[in-house]
Backbone as XML, in Angstrom:
<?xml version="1.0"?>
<chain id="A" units="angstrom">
  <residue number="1" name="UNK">
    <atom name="N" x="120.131" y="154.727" z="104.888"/>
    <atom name="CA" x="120.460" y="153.974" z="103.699"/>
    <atom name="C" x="120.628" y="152.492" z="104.037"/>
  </residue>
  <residue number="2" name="UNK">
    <atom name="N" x="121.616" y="152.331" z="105.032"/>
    <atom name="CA" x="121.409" y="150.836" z="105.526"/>
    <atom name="C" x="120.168" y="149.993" z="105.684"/>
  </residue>
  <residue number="3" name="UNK">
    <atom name="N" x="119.060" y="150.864" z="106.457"/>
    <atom name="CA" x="117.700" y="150.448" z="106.909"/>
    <atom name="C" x="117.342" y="149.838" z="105.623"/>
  </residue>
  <residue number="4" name="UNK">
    <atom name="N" x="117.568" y="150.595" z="104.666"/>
    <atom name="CA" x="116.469" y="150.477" z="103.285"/>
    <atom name="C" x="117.300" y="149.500" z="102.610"/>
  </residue>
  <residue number="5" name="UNK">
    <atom name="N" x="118.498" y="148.863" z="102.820"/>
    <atom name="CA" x="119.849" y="147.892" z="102.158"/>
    <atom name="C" x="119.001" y="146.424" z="103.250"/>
  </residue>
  <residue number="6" name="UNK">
    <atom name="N" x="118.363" y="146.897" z="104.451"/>
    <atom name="CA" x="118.796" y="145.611" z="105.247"/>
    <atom name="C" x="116.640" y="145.233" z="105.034"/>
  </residue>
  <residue number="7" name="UNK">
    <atom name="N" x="116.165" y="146.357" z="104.708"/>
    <atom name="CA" x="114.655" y="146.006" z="104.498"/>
    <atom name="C" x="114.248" y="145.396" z="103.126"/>
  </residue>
  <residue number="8" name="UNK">
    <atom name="N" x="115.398" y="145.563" z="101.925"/>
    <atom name="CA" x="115.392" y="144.878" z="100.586"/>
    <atom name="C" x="115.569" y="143.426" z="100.899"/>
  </residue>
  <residue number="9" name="UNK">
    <atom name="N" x="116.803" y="143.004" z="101.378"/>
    <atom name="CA" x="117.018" y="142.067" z="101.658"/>
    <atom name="C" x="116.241" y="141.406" z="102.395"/>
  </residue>
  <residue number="10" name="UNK">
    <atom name="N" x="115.503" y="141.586" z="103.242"/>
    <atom name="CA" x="114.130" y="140.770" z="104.678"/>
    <atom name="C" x="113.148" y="140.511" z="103.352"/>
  </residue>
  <residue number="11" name="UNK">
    <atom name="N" x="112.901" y="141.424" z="102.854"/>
    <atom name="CA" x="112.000" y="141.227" z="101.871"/>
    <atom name="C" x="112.159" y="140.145" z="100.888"/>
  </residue>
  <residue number="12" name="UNK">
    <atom name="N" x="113.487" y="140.221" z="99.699"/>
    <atom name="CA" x="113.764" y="139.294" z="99.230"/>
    <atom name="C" x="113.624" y="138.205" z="99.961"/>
  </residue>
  <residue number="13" name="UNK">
    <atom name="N" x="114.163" y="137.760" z="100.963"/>
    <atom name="CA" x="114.438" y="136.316" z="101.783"/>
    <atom name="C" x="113.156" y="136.114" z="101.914"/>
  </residue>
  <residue number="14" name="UNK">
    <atom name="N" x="112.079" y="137.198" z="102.266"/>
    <atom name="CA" x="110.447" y="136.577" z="102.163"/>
    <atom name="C" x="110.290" y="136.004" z="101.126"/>
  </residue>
  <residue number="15" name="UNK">
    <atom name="N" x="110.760" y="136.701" z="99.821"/>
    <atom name="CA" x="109.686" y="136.387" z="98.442"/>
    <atom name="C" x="110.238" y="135.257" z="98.497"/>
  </residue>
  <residue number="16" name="UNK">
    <atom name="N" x="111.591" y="134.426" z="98.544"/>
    <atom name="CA" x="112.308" y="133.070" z="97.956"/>
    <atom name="C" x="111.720" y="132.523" z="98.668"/>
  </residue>
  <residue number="17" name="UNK">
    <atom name="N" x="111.716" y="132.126" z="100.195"/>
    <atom name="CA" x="110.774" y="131.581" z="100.451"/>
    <atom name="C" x="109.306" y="131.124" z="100.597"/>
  </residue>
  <residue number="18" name="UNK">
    <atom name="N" x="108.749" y="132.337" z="100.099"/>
    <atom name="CA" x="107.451" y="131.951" z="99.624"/>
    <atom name="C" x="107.442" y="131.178" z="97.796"/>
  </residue>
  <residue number="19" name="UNK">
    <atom name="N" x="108.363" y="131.635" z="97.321"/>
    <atom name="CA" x="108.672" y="130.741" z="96.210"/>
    <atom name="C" x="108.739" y="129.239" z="96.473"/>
  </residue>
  <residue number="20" name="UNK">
    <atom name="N" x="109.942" y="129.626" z="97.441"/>
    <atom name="CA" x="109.576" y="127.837" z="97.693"/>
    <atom name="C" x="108.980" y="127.208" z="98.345"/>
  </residue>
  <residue number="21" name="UNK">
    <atom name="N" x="108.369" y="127.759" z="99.235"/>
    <atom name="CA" x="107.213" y="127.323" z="99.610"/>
    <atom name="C" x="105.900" y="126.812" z="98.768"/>
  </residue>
  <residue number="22" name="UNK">
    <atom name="N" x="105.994" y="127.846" z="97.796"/>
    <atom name="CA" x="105.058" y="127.500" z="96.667"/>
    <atom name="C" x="105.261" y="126.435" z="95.558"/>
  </residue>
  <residue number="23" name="UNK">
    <atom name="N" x="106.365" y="126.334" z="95.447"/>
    <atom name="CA" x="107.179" y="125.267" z="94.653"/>
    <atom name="C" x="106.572" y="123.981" z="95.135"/>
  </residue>
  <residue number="24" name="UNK">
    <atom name="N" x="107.350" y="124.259" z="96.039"/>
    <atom name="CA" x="107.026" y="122.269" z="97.196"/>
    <atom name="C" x="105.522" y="121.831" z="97.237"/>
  </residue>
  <residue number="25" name="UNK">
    <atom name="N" x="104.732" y="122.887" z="97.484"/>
    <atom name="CA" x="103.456" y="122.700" z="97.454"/>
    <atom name="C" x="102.980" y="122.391" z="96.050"/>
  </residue>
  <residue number="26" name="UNK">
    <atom name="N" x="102.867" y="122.933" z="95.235"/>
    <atom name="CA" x="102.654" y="122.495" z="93.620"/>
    <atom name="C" x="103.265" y="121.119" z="93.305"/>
  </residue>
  <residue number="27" name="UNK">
    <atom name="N" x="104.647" y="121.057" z="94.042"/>
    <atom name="CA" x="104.785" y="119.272" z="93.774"/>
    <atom name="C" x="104.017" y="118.367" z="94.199"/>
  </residue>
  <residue number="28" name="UNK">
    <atom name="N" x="103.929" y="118.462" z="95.492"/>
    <atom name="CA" x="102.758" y="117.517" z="96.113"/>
    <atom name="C" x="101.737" y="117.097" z="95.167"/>
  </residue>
  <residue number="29" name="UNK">
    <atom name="N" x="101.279" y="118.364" z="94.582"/>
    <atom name="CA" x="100.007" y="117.438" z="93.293"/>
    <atom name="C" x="100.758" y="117.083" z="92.286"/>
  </residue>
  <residue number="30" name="UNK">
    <atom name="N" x="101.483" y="117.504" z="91.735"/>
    <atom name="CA" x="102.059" y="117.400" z="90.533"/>
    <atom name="C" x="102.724" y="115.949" z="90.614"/>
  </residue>
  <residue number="31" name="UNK">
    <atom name="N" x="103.473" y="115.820" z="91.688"/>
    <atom name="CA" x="104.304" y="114.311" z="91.928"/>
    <atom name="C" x="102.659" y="113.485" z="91.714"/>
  </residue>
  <residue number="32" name="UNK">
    <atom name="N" x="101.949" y="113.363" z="91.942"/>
    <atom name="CA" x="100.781" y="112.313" z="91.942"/>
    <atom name="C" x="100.647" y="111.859" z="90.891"/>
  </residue>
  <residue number="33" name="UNK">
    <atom name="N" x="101.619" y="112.415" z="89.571"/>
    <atom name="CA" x="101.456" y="111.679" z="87.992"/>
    <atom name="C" x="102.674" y="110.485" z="88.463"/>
  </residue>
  <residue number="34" name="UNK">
    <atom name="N" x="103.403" y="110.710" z="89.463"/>
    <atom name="CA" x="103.645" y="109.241" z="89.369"/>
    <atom name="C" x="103.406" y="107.860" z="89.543"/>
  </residue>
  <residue number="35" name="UNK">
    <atom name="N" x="101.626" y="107.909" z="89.461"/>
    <atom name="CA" x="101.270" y="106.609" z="89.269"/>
    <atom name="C" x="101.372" y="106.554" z="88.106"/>
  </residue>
  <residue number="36" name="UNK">
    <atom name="N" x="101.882" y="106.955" z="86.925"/>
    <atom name="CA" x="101.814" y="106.529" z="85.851"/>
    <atom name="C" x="103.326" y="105.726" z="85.379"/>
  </residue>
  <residue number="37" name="UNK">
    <atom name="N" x="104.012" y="105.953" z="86.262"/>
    <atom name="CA" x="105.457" y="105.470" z="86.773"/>
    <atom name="C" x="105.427" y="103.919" z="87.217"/>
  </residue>
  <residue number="38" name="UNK">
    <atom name="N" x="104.675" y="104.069" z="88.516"/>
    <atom name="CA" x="104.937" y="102.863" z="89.435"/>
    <atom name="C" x="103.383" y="102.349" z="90.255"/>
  </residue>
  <residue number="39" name="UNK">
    <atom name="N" x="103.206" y="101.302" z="90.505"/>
    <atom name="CA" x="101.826" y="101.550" z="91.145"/>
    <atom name="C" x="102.312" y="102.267" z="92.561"/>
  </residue>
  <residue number="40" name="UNK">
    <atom name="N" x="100.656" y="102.878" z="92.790"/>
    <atom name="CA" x="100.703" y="103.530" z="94.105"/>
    <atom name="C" x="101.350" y="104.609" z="93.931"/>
  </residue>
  <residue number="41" name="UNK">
    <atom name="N" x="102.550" y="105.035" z="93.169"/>
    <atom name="CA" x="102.848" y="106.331" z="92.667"/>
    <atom name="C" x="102.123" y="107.234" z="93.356"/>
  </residue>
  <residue number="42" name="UNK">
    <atom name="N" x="100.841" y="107.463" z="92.759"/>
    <atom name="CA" x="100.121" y="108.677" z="92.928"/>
    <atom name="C" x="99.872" y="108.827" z="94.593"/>
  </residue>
  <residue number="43" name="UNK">
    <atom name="N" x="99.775" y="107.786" z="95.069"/>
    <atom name="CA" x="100.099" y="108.108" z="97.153"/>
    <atom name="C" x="101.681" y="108.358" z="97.280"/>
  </residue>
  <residue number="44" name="UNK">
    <atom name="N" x="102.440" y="107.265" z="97.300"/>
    <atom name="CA" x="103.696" y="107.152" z="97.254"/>
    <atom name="C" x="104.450" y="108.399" z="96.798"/>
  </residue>
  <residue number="45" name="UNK">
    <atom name="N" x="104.337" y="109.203" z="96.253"/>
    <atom name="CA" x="105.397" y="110.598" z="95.971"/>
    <atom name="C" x="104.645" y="111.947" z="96.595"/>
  </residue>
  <residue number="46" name="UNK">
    <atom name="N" x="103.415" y="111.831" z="96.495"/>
    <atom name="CA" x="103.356" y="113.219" z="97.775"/>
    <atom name="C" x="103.593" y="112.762" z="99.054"/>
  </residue>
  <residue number="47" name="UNK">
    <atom name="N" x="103.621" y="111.584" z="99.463"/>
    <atom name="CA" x="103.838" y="111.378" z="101.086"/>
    <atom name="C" x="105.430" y="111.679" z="100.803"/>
  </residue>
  <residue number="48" name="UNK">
    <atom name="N" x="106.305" y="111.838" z="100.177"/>
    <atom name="CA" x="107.625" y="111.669" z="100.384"/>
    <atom name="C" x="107.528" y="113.015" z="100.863"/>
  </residue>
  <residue number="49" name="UNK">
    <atom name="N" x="106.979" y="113.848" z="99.548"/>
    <atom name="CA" x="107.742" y="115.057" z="100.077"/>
    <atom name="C" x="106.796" y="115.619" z="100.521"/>
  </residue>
  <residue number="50" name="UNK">
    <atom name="N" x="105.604" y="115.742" z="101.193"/>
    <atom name="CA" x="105.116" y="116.028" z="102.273"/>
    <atom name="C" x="105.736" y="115.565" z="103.628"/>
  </residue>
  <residue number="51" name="UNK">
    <atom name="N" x="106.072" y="114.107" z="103.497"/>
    <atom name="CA" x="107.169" y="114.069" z="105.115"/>
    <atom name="C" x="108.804" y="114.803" z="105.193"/>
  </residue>
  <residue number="52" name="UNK">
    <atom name="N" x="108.842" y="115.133" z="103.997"/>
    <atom name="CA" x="110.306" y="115.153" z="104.286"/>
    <atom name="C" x="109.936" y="117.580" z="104.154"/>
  </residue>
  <residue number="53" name="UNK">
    <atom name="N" x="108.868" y="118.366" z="104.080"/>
    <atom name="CA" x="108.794" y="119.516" z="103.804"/>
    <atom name="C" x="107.704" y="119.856" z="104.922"/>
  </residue>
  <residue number="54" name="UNK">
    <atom name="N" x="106.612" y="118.997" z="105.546"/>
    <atom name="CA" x="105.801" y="119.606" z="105.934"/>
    <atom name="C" x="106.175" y="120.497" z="107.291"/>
  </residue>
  <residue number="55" name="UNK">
    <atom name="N" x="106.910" y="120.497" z="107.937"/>
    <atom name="CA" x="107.649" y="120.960" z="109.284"/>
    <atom name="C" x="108.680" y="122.102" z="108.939"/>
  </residue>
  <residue number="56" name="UNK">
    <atom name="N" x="108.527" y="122.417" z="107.580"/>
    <atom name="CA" x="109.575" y="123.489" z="107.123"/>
    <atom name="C" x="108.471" y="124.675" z="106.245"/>
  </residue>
  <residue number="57" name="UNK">
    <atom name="N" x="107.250" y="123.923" z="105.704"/>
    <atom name="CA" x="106.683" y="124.861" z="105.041"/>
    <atom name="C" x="105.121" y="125.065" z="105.382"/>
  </residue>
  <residue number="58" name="UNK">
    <atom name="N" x="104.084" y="125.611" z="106.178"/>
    <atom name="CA" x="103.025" y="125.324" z="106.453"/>
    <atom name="C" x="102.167" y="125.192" z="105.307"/>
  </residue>
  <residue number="59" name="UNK">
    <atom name="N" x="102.116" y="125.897" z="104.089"/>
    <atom name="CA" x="101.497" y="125.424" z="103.079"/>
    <atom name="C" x="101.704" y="123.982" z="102.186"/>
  </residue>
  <residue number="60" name="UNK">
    <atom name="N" x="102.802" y="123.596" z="102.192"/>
    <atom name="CA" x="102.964" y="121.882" z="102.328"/>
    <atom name="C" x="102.739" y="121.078" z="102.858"/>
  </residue>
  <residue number="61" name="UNK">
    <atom name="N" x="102.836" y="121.562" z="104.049"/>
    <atom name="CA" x="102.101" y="120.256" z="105.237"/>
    <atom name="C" x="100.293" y="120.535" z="104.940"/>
  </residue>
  <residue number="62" name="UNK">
    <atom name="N" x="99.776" y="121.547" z="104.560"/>
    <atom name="CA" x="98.404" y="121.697" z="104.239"/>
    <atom name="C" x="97.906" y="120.700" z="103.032"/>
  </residue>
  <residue number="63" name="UNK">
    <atom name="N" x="99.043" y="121.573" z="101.716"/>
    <atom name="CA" x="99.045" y="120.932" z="100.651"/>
    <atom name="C" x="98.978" y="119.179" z="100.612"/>
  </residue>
  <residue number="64" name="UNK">
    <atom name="N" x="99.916" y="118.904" z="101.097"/>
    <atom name="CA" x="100.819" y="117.654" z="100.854"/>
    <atom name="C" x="99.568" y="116.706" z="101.627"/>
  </residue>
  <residue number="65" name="UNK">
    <atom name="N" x="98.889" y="117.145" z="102.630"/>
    <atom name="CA" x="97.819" y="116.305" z="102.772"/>
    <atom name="C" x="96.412" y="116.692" z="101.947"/>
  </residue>
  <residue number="66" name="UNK">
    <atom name="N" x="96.531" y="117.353" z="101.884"/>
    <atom name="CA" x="94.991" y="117.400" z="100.824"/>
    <atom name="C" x="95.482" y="115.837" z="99.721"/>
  </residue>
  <residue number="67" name="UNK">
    <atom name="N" x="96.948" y="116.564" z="98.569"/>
    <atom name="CA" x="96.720" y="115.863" z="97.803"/>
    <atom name="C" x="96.676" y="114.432" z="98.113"/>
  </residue>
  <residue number="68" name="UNK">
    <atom name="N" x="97.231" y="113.650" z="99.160"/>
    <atom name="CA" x="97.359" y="112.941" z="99.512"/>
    <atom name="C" x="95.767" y="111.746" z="99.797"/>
  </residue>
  <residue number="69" name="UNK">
    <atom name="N" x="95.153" y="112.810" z="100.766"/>
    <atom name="CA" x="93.855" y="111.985" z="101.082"/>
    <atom name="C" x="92.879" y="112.322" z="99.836"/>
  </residue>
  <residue number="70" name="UNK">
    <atom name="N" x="93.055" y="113.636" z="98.862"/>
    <atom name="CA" x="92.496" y="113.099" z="97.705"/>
    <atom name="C" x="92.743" y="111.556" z="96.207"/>
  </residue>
  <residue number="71" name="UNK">
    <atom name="N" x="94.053" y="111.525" z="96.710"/>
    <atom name="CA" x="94.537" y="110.131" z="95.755"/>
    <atom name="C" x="94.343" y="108.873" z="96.523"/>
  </residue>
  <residue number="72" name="UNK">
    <atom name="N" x="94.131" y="108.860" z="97.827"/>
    <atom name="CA" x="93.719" y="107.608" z="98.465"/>
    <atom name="C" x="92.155" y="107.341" z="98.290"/>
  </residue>
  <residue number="73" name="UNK">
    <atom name="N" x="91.339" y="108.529" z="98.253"/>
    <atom name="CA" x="89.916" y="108.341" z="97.818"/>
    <atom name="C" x="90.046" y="108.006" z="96.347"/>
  </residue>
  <residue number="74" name="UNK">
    <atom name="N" x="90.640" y="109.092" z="95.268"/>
    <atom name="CA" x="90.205" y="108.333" z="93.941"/>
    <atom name="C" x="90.842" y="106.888" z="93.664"/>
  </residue>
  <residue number="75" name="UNK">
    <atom name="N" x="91.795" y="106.602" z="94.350"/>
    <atom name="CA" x="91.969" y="105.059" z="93.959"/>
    <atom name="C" x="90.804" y="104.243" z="95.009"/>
  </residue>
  <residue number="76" name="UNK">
    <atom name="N" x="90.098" y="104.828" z="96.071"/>
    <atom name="CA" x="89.223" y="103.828" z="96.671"/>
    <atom name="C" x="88.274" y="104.044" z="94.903"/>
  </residue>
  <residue number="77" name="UNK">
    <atom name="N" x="87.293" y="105.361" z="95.040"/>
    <atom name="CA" x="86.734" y="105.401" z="93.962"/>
    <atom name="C" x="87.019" y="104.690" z="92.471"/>
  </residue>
  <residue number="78" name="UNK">
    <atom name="N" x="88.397" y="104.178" z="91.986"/>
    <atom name="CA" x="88.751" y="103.497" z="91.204"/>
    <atom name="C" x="88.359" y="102.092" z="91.538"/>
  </residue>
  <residue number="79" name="UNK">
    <atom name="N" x="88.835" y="101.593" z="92.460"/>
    <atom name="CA" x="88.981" y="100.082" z="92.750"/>
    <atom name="C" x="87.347" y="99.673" z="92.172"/>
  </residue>
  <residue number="80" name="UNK">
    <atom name="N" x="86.604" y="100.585" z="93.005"/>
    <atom name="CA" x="84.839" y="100.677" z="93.282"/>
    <atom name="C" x="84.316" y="100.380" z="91.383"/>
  </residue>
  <residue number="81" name="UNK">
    <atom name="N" x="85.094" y="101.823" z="90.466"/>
    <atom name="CA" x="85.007" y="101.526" z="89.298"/>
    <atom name="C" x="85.007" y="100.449" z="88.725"/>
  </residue>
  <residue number="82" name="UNK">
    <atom name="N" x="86.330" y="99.976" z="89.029"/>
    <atom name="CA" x="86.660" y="98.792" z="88.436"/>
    <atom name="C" x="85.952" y="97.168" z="88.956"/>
  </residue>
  <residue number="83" name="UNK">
    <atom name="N" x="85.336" y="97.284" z="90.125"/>
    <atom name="CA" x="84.577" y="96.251" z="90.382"/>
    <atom name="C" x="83.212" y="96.235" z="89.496"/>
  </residue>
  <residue number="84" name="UNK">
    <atom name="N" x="82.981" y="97.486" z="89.740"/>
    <atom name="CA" x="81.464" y="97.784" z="88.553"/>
    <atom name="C" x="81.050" y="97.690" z="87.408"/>
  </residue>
  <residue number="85" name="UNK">
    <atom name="N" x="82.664" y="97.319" z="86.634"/>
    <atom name="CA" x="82.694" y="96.917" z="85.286"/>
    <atom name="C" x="81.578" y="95.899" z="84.755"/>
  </residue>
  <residue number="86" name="UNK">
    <atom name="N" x="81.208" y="94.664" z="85.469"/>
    <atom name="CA" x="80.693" y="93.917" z="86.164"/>
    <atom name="C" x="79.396" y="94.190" z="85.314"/>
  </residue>
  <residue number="87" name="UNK">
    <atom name="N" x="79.034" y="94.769" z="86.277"/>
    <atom name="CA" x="77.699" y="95.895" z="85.690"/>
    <atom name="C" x="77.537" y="96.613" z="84.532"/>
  </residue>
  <residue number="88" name="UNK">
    <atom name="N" x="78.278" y="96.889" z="83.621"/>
    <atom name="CA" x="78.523" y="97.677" z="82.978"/>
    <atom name="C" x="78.803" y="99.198" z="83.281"/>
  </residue>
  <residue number="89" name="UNK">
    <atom name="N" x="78.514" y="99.965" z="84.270"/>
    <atom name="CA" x="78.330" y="101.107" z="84.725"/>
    <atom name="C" x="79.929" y="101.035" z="84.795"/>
  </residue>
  <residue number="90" name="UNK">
    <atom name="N" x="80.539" y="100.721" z="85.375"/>
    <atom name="CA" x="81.717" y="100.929" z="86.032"/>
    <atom name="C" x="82.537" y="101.568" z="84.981"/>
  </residue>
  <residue number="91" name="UNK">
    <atom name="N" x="82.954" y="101.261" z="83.472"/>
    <atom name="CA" x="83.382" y="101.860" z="82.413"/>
    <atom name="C" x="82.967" y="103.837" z="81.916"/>
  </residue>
  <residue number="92" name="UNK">
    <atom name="N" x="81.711" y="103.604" z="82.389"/>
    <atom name="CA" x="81.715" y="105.210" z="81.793"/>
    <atom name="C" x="82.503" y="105.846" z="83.638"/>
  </residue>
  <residue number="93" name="UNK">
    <atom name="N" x="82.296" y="105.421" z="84.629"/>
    <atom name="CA" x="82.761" y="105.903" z="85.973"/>
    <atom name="C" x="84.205" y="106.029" z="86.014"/>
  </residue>
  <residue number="94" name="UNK">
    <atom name="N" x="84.791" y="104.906" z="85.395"/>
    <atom name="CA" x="86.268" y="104.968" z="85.198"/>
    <atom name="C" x="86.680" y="105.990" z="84.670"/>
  </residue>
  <residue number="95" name="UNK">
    <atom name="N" x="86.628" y="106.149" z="83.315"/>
    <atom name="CA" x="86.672" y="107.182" z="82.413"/>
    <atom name="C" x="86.410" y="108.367" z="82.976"/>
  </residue>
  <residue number="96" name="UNK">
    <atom name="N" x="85.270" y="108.863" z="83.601"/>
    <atom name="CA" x="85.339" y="109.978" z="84.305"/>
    <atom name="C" x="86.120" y="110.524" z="85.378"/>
  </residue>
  <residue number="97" name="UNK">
    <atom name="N" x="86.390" y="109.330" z="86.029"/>
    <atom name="CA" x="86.980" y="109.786" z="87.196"/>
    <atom name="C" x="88.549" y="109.885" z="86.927"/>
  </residue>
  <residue number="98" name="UNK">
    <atom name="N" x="89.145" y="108.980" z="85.711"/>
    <atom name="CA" x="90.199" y="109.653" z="85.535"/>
    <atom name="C" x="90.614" y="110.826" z="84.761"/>
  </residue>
  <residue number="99" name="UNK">
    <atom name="N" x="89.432" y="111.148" z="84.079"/>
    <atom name="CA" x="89.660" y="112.573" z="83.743"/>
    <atom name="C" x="89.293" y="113.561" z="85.100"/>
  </residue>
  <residue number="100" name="UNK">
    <atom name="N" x="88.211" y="113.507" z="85.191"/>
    <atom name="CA" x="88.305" y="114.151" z="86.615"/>
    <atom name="C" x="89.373" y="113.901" z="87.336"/>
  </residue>
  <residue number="101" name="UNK">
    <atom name="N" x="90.034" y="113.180" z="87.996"/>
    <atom name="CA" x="91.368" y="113.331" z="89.115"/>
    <atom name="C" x="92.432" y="114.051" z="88.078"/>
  </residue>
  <residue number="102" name="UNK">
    <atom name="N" x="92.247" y="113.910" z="86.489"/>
    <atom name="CA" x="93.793" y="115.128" z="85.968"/>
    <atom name="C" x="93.484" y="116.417" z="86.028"/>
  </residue>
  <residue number="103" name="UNK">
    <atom name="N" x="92.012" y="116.731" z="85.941"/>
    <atom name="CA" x="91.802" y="118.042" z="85.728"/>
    <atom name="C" x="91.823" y="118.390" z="86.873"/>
  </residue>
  <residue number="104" name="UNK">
    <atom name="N" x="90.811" y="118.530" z="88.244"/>
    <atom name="CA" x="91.446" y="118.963" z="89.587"/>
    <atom name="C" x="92.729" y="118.832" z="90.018"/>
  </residue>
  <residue number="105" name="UNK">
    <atom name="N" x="93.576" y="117.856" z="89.542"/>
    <atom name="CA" x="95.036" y="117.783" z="89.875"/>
    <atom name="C" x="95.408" y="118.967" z="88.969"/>
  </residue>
  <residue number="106" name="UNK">
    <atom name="N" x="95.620" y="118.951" z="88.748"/>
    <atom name="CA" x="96.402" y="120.368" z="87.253"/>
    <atom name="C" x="95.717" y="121.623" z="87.848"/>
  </residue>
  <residue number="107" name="UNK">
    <atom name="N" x="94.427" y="122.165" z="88.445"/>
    <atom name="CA" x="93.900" y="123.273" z="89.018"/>
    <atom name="C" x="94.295" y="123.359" z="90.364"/>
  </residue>
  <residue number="108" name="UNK">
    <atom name="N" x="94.797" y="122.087" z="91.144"/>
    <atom name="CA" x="95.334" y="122.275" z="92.608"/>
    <atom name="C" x="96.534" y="122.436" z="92.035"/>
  </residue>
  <residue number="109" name="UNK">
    <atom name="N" x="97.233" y="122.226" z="91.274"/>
    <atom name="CA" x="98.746" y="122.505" z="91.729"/>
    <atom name="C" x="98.707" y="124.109" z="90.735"/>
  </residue>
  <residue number="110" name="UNK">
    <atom name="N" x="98.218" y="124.813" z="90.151"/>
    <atom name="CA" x="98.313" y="125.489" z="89.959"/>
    <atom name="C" x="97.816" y="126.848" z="91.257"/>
  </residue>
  <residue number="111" name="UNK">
    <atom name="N" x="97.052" y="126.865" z="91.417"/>
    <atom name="CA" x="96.511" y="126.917" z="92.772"/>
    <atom name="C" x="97.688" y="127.561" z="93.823"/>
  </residue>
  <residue number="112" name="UNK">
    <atom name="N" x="98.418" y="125.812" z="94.011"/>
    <atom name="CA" x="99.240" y="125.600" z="94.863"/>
    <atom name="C" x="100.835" y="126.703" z="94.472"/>
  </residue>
  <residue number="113" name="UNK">
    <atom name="N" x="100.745" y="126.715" z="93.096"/>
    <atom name="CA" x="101.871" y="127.293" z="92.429"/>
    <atom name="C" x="101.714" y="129.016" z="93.025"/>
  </residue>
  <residue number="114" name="UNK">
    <atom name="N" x="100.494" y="129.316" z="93.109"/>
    <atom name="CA" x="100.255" y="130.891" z="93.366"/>
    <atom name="C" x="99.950" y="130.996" z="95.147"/>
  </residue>
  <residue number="115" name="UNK">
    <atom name="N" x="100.334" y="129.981" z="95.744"/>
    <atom name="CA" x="99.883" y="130.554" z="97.067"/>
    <atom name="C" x="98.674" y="130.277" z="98.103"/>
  </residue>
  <residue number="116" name="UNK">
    <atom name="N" x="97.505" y="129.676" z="96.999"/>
    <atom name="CA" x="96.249" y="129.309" z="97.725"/>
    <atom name="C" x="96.396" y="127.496" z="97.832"/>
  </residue>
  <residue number="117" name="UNK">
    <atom name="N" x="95.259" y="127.853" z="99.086"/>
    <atom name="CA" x="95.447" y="126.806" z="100.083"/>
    <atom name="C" x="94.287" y="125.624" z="98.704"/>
  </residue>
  <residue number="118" name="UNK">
    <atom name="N" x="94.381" y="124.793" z="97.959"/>
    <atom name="CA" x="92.498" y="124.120" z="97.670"/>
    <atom name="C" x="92.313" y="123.003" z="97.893"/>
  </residue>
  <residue number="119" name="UNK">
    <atom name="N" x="91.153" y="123.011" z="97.729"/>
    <atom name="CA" x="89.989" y="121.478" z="98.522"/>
    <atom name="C" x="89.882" y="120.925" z="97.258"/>
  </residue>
  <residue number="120" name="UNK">
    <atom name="N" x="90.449" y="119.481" z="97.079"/>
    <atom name="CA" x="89.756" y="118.913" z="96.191"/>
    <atom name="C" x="88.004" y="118.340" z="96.294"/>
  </residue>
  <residue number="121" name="UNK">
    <atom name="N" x="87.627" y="118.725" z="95.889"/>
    <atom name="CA" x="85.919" y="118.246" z="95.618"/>
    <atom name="C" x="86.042" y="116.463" z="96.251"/>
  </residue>
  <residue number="122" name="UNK">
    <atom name="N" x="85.293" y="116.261" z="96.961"/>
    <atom name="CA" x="84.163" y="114.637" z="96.859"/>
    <atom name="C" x="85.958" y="113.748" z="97.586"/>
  </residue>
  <residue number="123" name="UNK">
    <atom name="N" x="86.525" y="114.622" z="98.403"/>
    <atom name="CA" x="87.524" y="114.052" z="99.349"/>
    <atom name="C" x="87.372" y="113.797" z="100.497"/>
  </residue>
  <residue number="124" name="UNK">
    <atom name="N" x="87.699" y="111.988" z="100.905"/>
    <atom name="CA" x="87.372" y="111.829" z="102.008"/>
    <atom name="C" x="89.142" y="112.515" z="103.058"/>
  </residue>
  <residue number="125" name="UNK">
    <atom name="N" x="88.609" y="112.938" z="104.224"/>
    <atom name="CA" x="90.214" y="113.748" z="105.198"/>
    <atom name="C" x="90.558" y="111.947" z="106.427"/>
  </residue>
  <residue number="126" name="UNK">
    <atom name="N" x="91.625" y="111.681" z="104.956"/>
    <atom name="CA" x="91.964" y="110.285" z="106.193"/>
    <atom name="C" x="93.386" y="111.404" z="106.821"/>
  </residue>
  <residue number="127" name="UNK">
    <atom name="N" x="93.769" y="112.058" z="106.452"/>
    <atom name="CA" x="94.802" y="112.497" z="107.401"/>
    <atom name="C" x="94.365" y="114.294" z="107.871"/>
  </residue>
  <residue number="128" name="UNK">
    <atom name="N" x="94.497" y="114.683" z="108.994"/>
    <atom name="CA" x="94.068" y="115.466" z="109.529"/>
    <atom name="C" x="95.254" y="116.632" z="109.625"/>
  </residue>
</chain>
């Protein structure tokens, strides 16, 4: 009876931590709406809590850099936009790409919410 009292409990302590494990990881993308906060936001709040979780959760330290080197590419890809304006091209590119970076953001952290590891599409890996 004990065995089966002390194997509930190992178990539980798995699931919470995979909860939160899963939690932290879903923030990582999810914090990236705070460029709509502050500039740089969208780098600036997954590096927080990717430095301050990745050494406690291996799917965060995974997570927390994906989203990371994916928001340093779409703001390179932005800047690029926004020079192209120029051209005219640069306006329909903008527009896309910020719908594109909400919709893969919202499918990685959901993703992230259930456990799987994902690749954002057309990401350059500045952190390894």
């Amino acid at each position: 009876m004990t065995t089966m009292t002390t194997n509930a409990k190992t178990q539980n302590n798995v699931q919470a931590r995979n909860r939160d494990e899963n939690l932290w990881a879903m923030l990582c993308h999810i914090s990236v709406f705070a460029g709509f906060l502050m500039p740089f936001g969208n780098i600036i709040a997954p590096l927080i809590i990717w430095l301050i979780k990745k050494d406690e959760y291996p799917l965060v330290n995974d997570q927390g850099k994906e989203a990371i080197n994916f928001q340093i590419t779409l703001t390179i890809y932005l800047f690029a936009s926004i020079i192209l304006i120029i051209l005219v091209i640069g306006i329909p590119l903008l527009i896309g790409l910020i719908f594109f970076g909400f919709i893969v953001t919202v499918i990685a952290a959901i993703k992230a919410s259930e456990g799987e590891k994902y690749r954002y599409p057309m990401t350059i890996r500045f952190i390894n």
